[in-house]
C-alpha angles and dihedrals in degrees: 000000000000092000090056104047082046090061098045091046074055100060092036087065095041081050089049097044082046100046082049090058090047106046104031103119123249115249132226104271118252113270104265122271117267098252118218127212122213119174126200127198134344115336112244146122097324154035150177109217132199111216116194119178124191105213139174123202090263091074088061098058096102136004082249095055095045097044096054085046085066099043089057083066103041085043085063089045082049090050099048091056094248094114096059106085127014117337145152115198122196131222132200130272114266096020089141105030097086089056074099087087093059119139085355115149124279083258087069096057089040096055118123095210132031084239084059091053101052091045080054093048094046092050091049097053098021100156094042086048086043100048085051100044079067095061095041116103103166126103099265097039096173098059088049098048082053091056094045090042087060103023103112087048098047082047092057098036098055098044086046088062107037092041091044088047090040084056098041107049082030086235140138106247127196098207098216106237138291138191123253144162106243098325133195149165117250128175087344097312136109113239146193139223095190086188089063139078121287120242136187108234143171125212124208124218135205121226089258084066099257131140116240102239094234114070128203120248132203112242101185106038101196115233103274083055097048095074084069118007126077124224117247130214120277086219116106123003125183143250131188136219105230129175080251103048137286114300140193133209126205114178115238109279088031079066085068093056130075095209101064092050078042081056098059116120104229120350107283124227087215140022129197126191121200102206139183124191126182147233117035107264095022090114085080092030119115098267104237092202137254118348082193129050113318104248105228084228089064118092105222092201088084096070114096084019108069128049122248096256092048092046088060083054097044107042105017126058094323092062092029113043103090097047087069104047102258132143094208147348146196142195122204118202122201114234132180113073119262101207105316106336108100127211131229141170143093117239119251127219112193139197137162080258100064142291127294111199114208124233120316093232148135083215134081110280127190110201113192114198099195104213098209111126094004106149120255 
């Protein structure tokens, strides 16, 4: 008997702590991020365009919300004329992962922690997150079985908001990165095998608004990613025909390693890097070195030595551009602070000339690199 009325006390408080997550009201969203403008080189007929959003949970509670968040970005690069010709504009790592809040409950978007959040998520959809817990392997299985419950809808979801923005600014978007479980593009659409591993990935698309059929895969998933993501091959990797040149994306970590530029298919004209760096104030921090295998290229004496923000120049696209036949590269970084995460980085635009870095800020930024006159 005491075992029983334990277990049910037991679901009476899981009921309570459920019925709290469901019913909690939704709050007014926070007022939007200043957003700063910084403009590199001669004006002309094309660009390559870092887009960095700050965002906060509330601007993934729905495809809508997330998608207006963007535009007010792509709006200040319109205004600024760099939308006008030929342009591809870049946006962070992880831009669409955290779709898999969408039309949570008001609890998700309140949460304190991102701990906080997931518990939220898995109590909102429990059978789904349990039916895929079951289907879940990898060391933090209960990140991963979040990600599959939710996986179709995040898919759709994310290609609905970067197509509907690449149409209508008329512009090529790389669409930052989600994660997936094997995903793939069919008859035009992004898909899901929510058996198989999941991957982070990033999706280009053409100025119509459709998807190019090949994605991009990470190849070095850092630490916090390795729980759940699996490591892609570093061949092949693609690159894309855009009005403004081929280009090639590698996925923030893949920038540091000289295999995965060794892995492009042809040598790009452009490449673009959708990055994400925590904590908060890590950018001036002492780097500590690679959190993935140690290239034998990379000199390990400058850990320790350099700063983190002069370690990214000095080991990921700036140093290694060249090397792989572009023109010119940049790397977005994601800002704002989604729960307790933090955000750090400064954009860099980079040439066989040298390397720009954005605007030192909390807030949104847009860095435009004009690619009139860069050398060839």
């Amino acid at each position: 008997m005491r075992v029983a009325a334990a277990g049910l006390a037991l679901l009476v408080a899981l009921g309570a702590l459920w019925a709290v997550w469901r019913l909690a009201p939704h709050r007014p969203s926070p007022e939007p991020a200043a957003i700063s403008l910084a403009q590199f080189g001669t004006p002309g007929p094309r660009a390559l365009i870092a887009i960095e959003p700050a965002l906060t949970p509330a601007d993934y509670r729905s495809a809508a919300a997330l998608e207006a968040a963007m535009a007010r970005y792509l709006d200040m690069a319109q205004g600024a004329g760099a939308l006008d010709g030929a342009a591809v504009a870049v946006f962070p790592e992880h831009a669409g992962t955290w779709l898999v809040a969408a039309q949570a409950q008001a609890g998700v978007y309140h949460a304190q922690t991102v701990e906080g959040a997931m518990t939220g998520l898995a109590l909102t959809r429990p059978v789904r997150t349990l039916a895929a817990l079951a289907r879940s392997g990898e060391a933090d299985r209960v990140a991963a079985a979040l990600f599959r419950s939710r996986a179709p809808a995040m898919a759709r979801d994310y290609q609905q908001i970067f197509s509907s923005l690449a149409r209508r600014y008329g512009v090529t978007l790389v669409a930052g990165s989600i994660v997936l479980p094997d995903p793939r593009v069919e008859g035009g659409a992004i898909t899901v095998n929510a058996t198989g591993p999941l991957y982070n990935v990033s999706a280009v698309f053409a100025p119509d608004g459709s998807v190019q059929e090949t994605l991009v895969r990470k190849v070095y998933p850092i630490p916090s990613e390795a729980g759940f993501t699996a490591s892609a091959p570093a061949l092949p990797q693609p690159v894309f025909d855009t009005p403004a040149g081929a280009l090639g994306v590698l996925i923030c970590a893949d920038s540091w390693h000289g295999d995965v530029y060794d892995g492009l298919a042809r040598a790009p004209d452009l490449i673009a890097v959708p990055a994400y760096l925590q904590p908060a104030g890590v950018w001036d921090a002492p780097w500590g070195g690679y959190v993935t295998p140690w290239p034998d290229d990379a000199p390990r004496e400058d850990a320790g030595t350099l700063t983190e923000g002069e370690a990214w120049i000095a080991h990921s696209l700036p140093r290694r551009l060249t090397a792989a036949g572009a023109q010119a590269g940049m790397t977005a970084f994601a800002r704002g602070s989604l729960w307790d995460m933090g955000a750090d980085g400064q954009a860099l635009a980079a040439t066989r000339d040298g390397v720009r870095l954005g605007p030192r800020t909390d807030d949104g930024a847009v860095v435009v690199l004009w690619l009139e006159g860069v050398r060839g």
